[in-house]
Phi, psi and omega in degrees: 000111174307138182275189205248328168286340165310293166296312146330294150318288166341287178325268190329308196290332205287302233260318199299300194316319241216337154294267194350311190281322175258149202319166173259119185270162164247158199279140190289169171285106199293144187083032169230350154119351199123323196275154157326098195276128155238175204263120178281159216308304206286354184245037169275170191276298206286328144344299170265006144278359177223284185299305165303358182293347168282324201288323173313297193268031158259326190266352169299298200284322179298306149320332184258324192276351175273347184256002171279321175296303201306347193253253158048312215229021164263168160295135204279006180248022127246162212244136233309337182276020227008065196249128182278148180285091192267165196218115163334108191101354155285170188250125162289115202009073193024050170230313194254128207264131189238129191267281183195152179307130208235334179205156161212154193184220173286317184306303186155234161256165167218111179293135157314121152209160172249078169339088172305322169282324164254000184041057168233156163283132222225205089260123222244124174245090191255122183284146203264140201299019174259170201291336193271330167313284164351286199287358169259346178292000212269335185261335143297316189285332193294305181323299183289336179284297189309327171293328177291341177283332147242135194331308183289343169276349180302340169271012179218342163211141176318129170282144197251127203238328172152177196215182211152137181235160209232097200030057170092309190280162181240149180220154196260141166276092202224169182299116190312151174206172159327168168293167174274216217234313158014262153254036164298275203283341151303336174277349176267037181022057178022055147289330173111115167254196199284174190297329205266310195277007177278343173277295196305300179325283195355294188300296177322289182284017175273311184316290197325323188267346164280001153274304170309306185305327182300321197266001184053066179240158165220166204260259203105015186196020177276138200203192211247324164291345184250059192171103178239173190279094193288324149187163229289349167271006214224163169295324197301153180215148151253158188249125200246191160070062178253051154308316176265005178280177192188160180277164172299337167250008155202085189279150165251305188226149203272306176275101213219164179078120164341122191275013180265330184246025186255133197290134184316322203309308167302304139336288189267355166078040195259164134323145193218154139256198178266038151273330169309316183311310219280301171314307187308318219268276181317331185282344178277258197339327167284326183302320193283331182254345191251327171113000218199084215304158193288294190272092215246100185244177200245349177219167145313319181290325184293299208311283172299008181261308087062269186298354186265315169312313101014288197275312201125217160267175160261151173336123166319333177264351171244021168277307165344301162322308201280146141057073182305303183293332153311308195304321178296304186274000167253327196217153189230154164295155146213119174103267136274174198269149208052036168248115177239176170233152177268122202272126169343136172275159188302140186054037181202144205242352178226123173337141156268145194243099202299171213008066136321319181244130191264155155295312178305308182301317177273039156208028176051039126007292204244354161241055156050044121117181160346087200053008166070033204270329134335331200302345189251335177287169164255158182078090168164028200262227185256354181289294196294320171290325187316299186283000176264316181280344170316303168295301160351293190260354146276328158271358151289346214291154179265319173263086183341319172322314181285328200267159212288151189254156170313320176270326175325271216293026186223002184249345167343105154005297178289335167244041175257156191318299185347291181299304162272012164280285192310332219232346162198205160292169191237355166292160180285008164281160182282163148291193196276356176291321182275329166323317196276302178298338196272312184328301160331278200331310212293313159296332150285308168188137207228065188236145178332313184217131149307176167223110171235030172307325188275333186245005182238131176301119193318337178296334190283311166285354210269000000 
């Protein structure tokens, strides 16, 4: 006769046996709605271990023999990234002396040196030793050579001083210069600064870009990191890094421009010119004032739901224009046919609501400017936002044809002499708000480029 502990004992092993057997539910996945996530059939572990086991070890061997060659056919003075390994005191085609390192970025580096001929400070831009990197450093030194042949572009874009390759890299030379527009507004604990000194960017970089235009040139890369300071008291900027620039007749590539500043046009994979800088340029001027980029999207699909909360939908010709598979995976039909909606981004339900969002509102119009922080200034009333959005949504306009050319917008209200006669001094100097930032600035650091990798969100280049 069996006990009752006896029996117990028995049971467990019955109960352990019969858990074994039944399946293990999983618990659902939070942000999937309740469901279950599962694996489509071909990218399960047993799929590619059994049907898939040739294409698993082809994609094994293509991995190993690409990271064999790479270590095989790199140099021992670059580093796995083909980045020159730089080292304080070395010397660059025996002249430049390398202090320490100043940026860094897709391209490569930019080093701090000391021009042993002129016994000057210099910035050493080393491009990194792969080819496709090269043939644009190749195009940049050309570009720049060409800006340089005229006299009037020297106060708007950064001077090439010289160029010259260094074990397989090639660098470029340029003028010691200032922090950038960045990290400018990081030092205003990114609050923004006033309406008077934005009209002076406003102008320099209007100028800048009616030259490029004039040279049929298009920058493809204008940001707040790309715009640096000639010096830490003074207003003046220059514009640098025409790593990504190209003539207007001979574009490479359709994916360009930094995406919190990249042009609707681009998005959707439309033809593109030099309205884009003129779009990019409005995404600065409000960031610069606000603090904050106006479209900060974490993807392309995002990136236009941003601008659409804001701006609206874009033109029916200019979806149409894009792409089917663009077209497709951004906008759904509703109703008649070419009447679209910008389709929920994936694993999200909720729409976006074109102009949701205002100009006037993110930049305090009718509560003295930005969180209302303005409110006290002078120049900054409401007569003065009227005409910056005014200008605004003339450089915003969605069908480049429309959109405002560098001089209409230098003939503008909002920069016109008048207007800055009225509202502040006419010297290249800041007032006294901006004096305390730049002035900041300078103590921290008086180097060409930031490396702000650590402090700008990564979605903002990519």
């Amino acid at each position: 006769m069996t006990t009752s502990k006896e029996t117990d004992e028995k049971k467990a092993p019955t109960e352990q046996s019969q858990n074994k057997n039944t399946p293990r539910q999983l618990s659902p996945l939070p942000g999937y709605g309740g469901r279950q996530a599962t694996r489509k059939p071909h990218q399960r572990p047993l799929y590619q271990l059994s049907i898939g086991l040739i294409d698993t070890y082809n994609a094994i061997n293509s991995h190993y023999y690409a990271q064999k060659r790479k270590k095989k056919d790199q140099a021992p003075w670059d580093d796995e990234n083909w980045d020159y390994k730089i080292t304080p005191g070395d010397i660059l085609s025996d002249r430049y002396v390398i202090k320490h390192r100043i940026g860094k970025g897709s391209f490569g580096q930019v080093v701090k040196c000391f021009d042993k001929e002129t016994e000057t400070e210099v910035a050493v831009k080393i491009i990194k030793s792969k080819r496709q990197f090269m043939v644009q450093a190749q195009t940049e030194i050309t570009l720049l050579q060409e800006l340089g042949q005229n006299p009037e572009n020297t106060p708007m874009f950064v001077s090439m001083l010289h160029h010259f390759s260094f074990k397989n890299h090639q660098c470029i030379v340029f003028e010691m210069m200032h922090c950038n527009l960045y990290e400018l507004l990081r030092n205003t604990n990114f609050k923004g600064v006033s309406l008077n000194l934005i009209r002076k960017f406003a102008r320099q970089l209007l100028r800048a870009l009616a030259s490029l235009n004039s040279a049929n040139v298009i920058h493809c890369d204008l940001k707040p990191e790309n715009i640096l300071l000639c010096h830490p008291r003074k207003s003046a900027i220059k514009v640098i890094d025409f790593g990504s620039a190209c003539k207007r007749t001979q574009k490479l590539y359709t994916y360009i421009q930094s995406r919190f500043y990249r042009a609707p046009e681009v998005l959707l994979s439309n033809s593109y010119d030099c309205e884009i800088d003129m779009w990019s340029l409005g995404c600065v001027l409000v960031e610069m004032h606000t603090g904050e980029p106006l479209f900060a999207g974490k993807s392309s699909h995002d990136q236009l739901g941003k601008i659409i909360e804001v701006l609206g939908m874009p033109p029916k010709i200019m979806i149409n224009r894009a792409p089917s598979k663009i077209r497709g995976a951004m906008f759904e039909n509703i109703g008649e046919e070419d009447n679209y909606r910008l389709r929920p981004l994936q694993r999200s339900c909720v729409s976006v609501v074109p102009r949701g969002r205002r100009l006037s509102a993110i930049l305090g119009r009718d509560v003295g400017g930005p969180g209302g922080r303005r409110r006290l200034e002078p120049g900054h009333g409401q007569s003065e936002y009227a005409l910056f959005i005014d200008l605004l949504e003339k450089m915003l306009a969605y069908e480049p044809e429309k959109r405002i050319n560098p001089v209409g917008a230098l003939n503008h209200p909002f920069l016109s002499v008048s207007a800055i006669k009225h509202n502040a001094p006419t010297s290249s100097k800041p007032d006294e708000a901006q004096k305390k930032i730049l002035s900041s600035s300078k103590s921290q650091r008086s180097d060409m480029n930031i490396d702000t990798s650590q402090a700008r969100p990564k979605s903002a280049g990519a």
